[in-house]
C-alpha positions in Angstrom: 113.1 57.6 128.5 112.6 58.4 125.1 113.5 61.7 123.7 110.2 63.2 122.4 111.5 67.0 121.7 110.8 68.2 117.9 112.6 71.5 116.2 110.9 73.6 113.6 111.2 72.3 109.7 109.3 71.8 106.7 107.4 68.8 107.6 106.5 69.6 110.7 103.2 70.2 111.4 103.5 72.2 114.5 106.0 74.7 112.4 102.8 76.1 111.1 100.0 76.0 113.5 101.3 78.3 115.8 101.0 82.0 115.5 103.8 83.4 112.6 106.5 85.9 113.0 105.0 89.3 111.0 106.9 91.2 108.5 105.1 94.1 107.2 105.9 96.7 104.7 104.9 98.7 101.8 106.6 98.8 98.7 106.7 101.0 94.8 107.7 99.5 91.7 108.2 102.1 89.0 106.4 102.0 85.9 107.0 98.6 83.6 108.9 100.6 80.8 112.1 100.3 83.4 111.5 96.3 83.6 111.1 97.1 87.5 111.3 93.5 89.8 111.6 93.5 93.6 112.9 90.8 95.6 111.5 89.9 99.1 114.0 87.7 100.9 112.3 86.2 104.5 114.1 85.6 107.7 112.1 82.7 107.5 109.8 80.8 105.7 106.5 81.6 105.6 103.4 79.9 106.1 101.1 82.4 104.5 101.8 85.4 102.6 99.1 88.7 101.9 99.6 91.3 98.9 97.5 94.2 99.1 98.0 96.3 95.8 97.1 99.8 97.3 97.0 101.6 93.3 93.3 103.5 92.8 94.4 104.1 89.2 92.7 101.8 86.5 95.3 99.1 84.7 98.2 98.8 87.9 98.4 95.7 87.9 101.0 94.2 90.1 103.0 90.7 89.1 103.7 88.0 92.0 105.9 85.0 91.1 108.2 82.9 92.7 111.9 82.9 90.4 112.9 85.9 88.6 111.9 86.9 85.1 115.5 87.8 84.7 116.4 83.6 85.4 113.7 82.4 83.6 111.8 83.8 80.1 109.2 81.1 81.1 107.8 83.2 83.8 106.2 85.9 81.9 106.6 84.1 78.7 104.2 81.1 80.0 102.5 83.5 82.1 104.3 81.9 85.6 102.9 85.1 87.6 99.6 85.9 89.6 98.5 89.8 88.4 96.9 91.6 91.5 94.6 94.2 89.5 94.4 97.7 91.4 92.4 97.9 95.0 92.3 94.0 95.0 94.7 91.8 97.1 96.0 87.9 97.1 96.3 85.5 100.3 98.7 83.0 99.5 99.4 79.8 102.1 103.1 79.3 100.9 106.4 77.9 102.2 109.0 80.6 100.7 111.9 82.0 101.7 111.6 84.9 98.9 109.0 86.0 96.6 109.2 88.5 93.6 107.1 91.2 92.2 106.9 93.1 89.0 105.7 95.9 87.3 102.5 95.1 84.7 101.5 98.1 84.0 102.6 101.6 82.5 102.7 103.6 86.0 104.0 103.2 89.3 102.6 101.0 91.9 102.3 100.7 95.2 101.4 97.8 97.7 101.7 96.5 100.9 102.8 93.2 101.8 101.9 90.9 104.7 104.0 87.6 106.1 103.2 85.2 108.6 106.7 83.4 108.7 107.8 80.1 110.7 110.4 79.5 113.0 112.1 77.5 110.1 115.2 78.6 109.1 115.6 79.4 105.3 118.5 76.9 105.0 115.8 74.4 105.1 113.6 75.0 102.3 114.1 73.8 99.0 114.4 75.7 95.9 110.9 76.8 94.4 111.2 75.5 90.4 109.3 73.5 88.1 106.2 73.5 86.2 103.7 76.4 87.3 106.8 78.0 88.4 109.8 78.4 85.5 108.8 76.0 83.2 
């Protein structure tokens, strides 16, 4: 009889069909003079990722990116960042296990963030680097 039983991972296509674990929480970064960055760290990987940057105030732009500007120049240098201008959001359909945000702008923002994650363990995924990304 063979064994036909599959477990969650990267490849597997079933991993991300189903309905995702949520996270969901809103977040402030303090104005960019303080070179503000925030760190999300999953519990698992995601499948699709929503940033919802809640500022009403013209020029609060938020910074989304996938390494840290403080391990790589190249990601603001070469511009390795989606801005999310105030009252707008971005849908992103990405395997992370973490994802970053910064501060663009001279006042504080605020914004809410939205996971669907996997049942895959963060062990599993690879390290996000490269070109679009820190080079």
């Amino acid at each position: 009889m063979a064994n036909n039983i599959y477990n969650p991972g990267l490849r597997n296509a079933g991993s991300y069909i189903v309905s995702g674990y949520p996270y969901m929480k809103t977040h402030s970064l303090p104005n960019a003079g303080s070179n503000a960055e925030l760190e999300i760290d999953f519990l698992n990987v995601t499948k699709q990722i929503v940033i919802n940057n809640n500022e009403t105030s013209a020029n609060r732009d938020l910074r989304v990116h996938f390494v840290s500007t403080g391990s790589s120049a190249n990601v603001v240098g070469n511009k390795h960042f989606y801005e999310v201008p105030n009252g707008s959001s971005l849908t992103l359909d990405v395997k992370c296990k973490e994802i970053y945000f910064s501060n663009a702008s001279g006042g504080n923002v605020s914004f809410s963030v939205f996971a669907s994650q996997t049942h895959i363990l963060t062990g599993s995924m690879y390290t996000l680097n490269g070109a679009g990304i820190n080079e």
